[in-house]
N, C-alpha and C positions, 0 to 999 in steps of 0.2 A: 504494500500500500504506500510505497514511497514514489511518488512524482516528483519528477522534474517541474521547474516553474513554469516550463510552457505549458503542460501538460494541467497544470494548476487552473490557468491562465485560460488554456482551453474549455476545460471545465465550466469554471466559472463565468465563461462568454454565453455557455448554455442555459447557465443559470441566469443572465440579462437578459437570453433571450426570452426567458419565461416571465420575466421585470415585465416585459417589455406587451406581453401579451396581458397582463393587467392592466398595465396603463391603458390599454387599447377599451379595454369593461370599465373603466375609471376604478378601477382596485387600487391599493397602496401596490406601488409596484415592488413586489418583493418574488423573487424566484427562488426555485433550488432543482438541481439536479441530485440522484444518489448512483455512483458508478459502484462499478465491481470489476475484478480484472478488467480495468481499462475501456468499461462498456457502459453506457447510462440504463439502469434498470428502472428508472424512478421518476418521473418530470415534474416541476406542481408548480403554481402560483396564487398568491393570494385572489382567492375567488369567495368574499363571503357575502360582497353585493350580490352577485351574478348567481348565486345560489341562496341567498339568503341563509346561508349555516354558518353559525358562528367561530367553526372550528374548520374551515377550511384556507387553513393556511398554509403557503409554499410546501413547506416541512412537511404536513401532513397529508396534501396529497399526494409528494413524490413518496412519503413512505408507503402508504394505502397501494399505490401502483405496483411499486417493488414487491410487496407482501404478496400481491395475487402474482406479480409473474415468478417471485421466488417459491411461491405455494409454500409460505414459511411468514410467521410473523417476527423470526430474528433473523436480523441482517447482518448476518457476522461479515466480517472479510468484506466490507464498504466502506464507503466514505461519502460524505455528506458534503454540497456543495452548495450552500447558500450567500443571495447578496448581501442580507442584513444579518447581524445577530438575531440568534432564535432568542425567543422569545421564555417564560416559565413556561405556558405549555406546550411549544415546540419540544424545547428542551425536554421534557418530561416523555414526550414520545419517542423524542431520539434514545433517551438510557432505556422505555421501554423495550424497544425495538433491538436493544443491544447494538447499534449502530459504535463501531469502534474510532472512529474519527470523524469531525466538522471541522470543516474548512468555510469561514466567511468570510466576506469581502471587507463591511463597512461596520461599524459598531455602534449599536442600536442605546442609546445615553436614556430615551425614557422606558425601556422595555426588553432592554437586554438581560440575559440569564447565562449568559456563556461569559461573564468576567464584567459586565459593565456594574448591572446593579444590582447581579442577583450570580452566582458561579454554582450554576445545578450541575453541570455537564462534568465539573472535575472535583463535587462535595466528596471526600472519605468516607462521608457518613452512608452513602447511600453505597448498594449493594453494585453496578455498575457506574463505572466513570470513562470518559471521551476525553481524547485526544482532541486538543482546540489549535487550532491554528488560523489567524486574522491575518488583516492586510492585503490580500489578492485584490485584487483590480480597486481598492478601498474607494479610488478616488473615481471612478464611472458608478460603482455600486454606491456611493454617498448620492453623487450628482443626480442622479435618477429620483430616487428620492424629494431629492432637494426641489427640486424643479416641480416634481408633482406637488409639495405642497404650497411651495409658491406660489402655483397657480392656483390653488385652493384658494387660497385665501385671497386673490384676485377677485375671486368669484363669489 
C-alpha cells in the first residue's frame, strides 16, 4: 500500500473528480475514491441534497460501493482517498470498515476527525486505528471548497 506521489496525486484527481460531480447537484463538493492493488473499488460524493439522506457522504458511499463489489464489509488491504478531512462519522465508518489507510487532501478546521478537531482514525482507545496521511493536492482540494462557499454566500 505504498504509492508513489504520483500515484497519490493520481488518486486523489479521482477523488476531485467526484468534488466535482457535487458541485454539478450543488452538494459541498467533497469526493473520495477507495483503491486496492492499484485499482479504484469505491467512488462517492457528497450527495445528501440529491438524495435527501443525511449520511450520504463521499466516504460512505465509496465504502457502500466497495462493500458490495468486495462482497465483504472489511476493506482490508485499501486505502482511502479523500479531498476533505473525514468527518466523526466518516471517520467512524472508515475504523468500521477496517479500512487500513486515508489519504486526504485538505483539512476540514470545522468538522475534521482525522487530526483537526476531533483524531478518531488514530485514538489507542478504540479497537482499530488508520494510517493518516494529509496534504495531497491540499491546495485544489481546499480551493474547490472554497469557491463553493463563496458562492454561497453570494447567493
Amino acid at each position: 500500500m505504498d504509492y508513489t506521489i504520483e500515484e497519490k496525486e493520481f488518486f486523489m484527481r479521482g477523488a476531485l473528480k467526484e468534488a466535482e460531480l457535487a458541485l454539478a447537484n450543488d452538494e459541498i463538493p467533497i469526493g473520495c475514491v477507495l483503491v486496492k492493488d492499484g485499482e479504484i473499488i469505491g467512488r462517492g460524493h457528497n450527495a445528501r441534497e440529491e438524495l435527501q439522506r443525511a449520511v450520504m457522504h463521499a466516504e460512505i458511499m465509496a465504502i457502500e460501493e466497495a462493500n458490495q463489489r468486495e462482497e465483504s464489509w472489511r476493506l482490508l488491504d485499501t486505502t482511502l482517498f479523500v479531498t476533505i478531512e473525514p468527518c466523526v462519522m466518516c471517520s467512524g465508518a472508515i475504523g468500521l470498515a477496517r479500512i487500513p489507510k486515508v489519504i486526504y487532501g485538505a483539512k476540514n478546521q470545522k468538522f475534521g476527525a482525522a487530526g483537526s478537531l476531533y483524531d478518531i482514525l488514530t485514538d489507542e482507545r478504540l479497537n482499530h486505528r488508520v494510517e493518516v496521511e494529509s496534504g495531497i493536492l491540499a491546495e485544489e482540494c481546499a480551493a474547490i471548497m472554497q469557491n463553493f462557499f463563496r458562492n454561497r454566500r453570494k447567493k
